[in-house]
N, C-alpha and C positions, 0 to 999 in steps of 0.2 A: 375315870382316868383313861389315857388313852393308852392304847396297847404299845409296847417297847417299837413293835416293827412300822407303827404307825408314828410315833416318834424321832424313827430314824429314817422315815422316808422323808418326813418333815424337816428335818437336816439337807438331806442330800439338795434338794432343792433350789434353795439359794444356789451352791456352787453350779449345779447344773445350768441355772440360768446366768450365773456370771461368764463361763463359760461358750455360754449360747451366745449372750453381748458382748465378748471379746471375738468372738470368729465373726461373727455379725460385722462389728467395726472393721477390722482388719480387712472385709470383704470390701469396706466401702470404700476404705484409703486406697487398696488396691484398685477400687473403677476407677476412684475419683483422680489416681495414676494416670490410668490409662485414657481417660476421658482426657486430662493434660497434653500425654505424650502423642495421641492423636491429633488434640486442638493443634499443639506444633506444629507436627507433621504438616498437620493441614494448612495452617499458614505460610509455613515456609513453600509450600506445593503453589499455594494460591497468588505470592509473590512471584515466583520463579516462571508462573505459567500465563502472567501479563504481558500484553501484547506492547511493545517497545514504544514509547509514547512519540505519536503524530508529532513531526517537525514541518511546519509550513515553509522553509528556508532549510536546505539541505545544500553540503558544500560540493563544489565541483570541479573536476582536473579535466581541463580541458588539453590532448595529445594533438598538436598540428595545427600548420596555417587556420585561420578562423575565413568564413569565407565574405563574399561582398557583399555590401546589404544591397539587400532585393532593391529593384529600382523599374520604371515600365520600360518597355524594349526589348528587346532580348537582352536576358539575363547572364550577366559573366560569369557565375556560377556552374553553368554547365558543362560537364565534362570534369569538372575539379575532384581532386580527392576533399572528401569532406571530413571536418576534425575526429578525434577520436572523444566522446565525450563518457567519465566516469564519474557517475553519483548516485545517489541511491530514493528509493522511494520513499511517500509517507513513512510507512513503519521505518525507517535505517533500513529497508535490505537492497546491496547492491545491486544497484544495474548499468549495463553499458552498452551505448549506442556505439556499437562498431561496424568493421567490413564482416561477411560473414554469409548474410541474404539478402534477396534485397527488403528495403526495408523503408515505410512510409512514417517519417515522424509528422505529430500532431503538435502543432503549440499554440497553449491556449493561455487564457487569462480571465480567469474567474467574474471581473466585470463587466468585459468586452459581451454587449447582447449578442454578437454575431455568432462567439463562439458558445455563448448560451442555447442557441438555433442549430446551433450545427453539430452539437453531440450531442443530442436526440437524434438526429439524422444518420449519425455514425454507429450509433447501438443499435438500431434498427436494420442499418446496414448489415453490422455484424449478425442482426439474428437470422438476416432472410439467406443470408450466406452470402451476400452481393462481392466480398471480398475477396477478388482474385487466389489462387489458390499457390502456398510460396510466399506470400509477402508477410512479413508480420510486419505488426502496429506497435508505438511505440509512442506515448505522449508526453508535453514537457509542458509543466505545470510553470508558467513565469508570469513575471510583471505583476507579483503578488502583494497586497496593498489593506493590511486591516482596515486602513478609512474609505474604502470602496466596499461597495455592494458586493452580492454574495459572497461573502470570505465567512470562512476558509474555502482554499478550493479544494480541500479536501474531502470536506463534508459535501461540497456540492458534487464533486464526481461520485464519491460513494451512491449518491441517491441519486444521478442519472444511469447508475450501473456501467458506470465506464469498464470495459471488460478487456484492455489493456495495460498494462506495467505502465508507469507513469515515473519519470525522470523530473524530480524537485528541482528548480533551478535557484540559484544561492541569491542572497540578497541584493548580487551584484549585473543580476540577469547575467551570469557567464555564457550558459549553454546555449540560451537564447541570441546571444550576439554574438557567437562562435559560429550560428548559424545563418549570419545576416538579417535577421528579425527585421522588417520595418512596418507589420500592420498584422490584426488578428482579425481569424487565427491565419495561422500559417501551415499550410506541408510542404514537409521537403523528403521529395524523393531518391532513397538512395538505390544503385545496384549491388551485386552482392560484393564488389571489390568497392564500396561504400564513397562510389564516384555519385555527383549530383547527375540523376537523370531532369528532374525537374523540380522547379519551386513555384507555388500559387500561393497570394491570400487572399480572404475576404470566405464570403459562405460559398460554398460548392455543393452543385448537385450530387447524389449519389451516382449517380448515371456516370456523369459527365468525369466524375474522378474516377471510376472504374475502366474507362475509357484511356483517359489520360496513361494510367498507370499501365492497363496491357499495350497500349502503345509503344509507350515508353522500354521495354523489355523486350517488343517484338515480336509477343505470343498470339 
């Protein structure tokens, strides 16, 4: 027969391990809590911290006479105030081509080979430093056409490292023809009271546009 105190430890047993399995459990609802309220946390963190979804076609206000289209000759554009254009980039974040400094817009079109050829030229440009010092760049993504060749031109500028703010032009080519667009690509040179110093298109040497530009300023 077994001893009373070896009886009564044989009692205690059961409760001690019911006990052990009720804090046990309680431990787990409390991770499997926590495990939740972090899953949240983390979700709602992982939405909130998404980068604002690529718009190929972004709207534009354009402030001001729009100017002539480019034509050979001399250009009547020169000397004009040129419009004030507001809209924004890939991501939605605004941008605005104003008076301010001077300032060299690029406009391009994702199909056009030429301007294919000539933003490699332009990042290269930018790495050697070749770019007048004072000028910022300013590019406008137009004439955008899903049934043409390389689209988006979103994805294509990402991956020539376009290292300028880029102005989305709306489906209506506003800022493009605000600017007189008539062939790609285009720069239009402004000063810093965002008068046209000069307009050229077609491919340009780096040389020859670095040229142009300190001319143009009188530096």
């Amino acid at each position: 027969m077994a001893s009373p105190t070896a009886n009564t430890a044989h009692k205690k047993n059961p409760t001690r391990n019911l006990w052990i399995g009720v804090g046990a459990a309680l431990t787990l609802v409390v991770a499997i809590a926590a495990v939740i309220a972090f899953a949240g946390g983390g979700s709602t963190n992982t939405v909130t911290s998404l980068p604002t979804e690529v718009e190929e076609f972004r709207p534009v206000v354009v402030t001001g006479a729009p100017l002539p289209t480019m034509a050979e000759g001399v250009d009547p554009a020169i000397g004009t105030q040129a419009p004030q254009l507001d809209g924004s980039t890939f991501d939605g974040s605004a941008i605005t081509i104003k008076p301010g400094e001077p300032t060299l817009v690029v406009l391009l079109a994702h199909w056009c080979p030429h301007c294919q050829r000539e933003v490699p030229r332009l990042v290269q440009w930018n790495q050697e430093g070749g770019v007048p010092q004072g000028v910022q760049i300013v590019g406008i993504a137009t004439a955008t056409d899903s049934q043409k060749p390389n689209f988006p031109p979103s994805a294509w500028l990402a991956r020539e490292t376009f290292p300028w703010p880029v102005l989305v032009d709306s489906a209506k080519q506003e800022a493009a023809n605000a600017l007189g667009l008539s062939a790609f690509p285009t720069f239009v040179f402004l000063d810093a009271e965002g008068k046209v110093l000069f307009r050229t298109s077609g491919e340009v040497a780096m040389s020859a546009l670095r040229t142009k530009i300190i001319d143009a300023l009188g530096t």
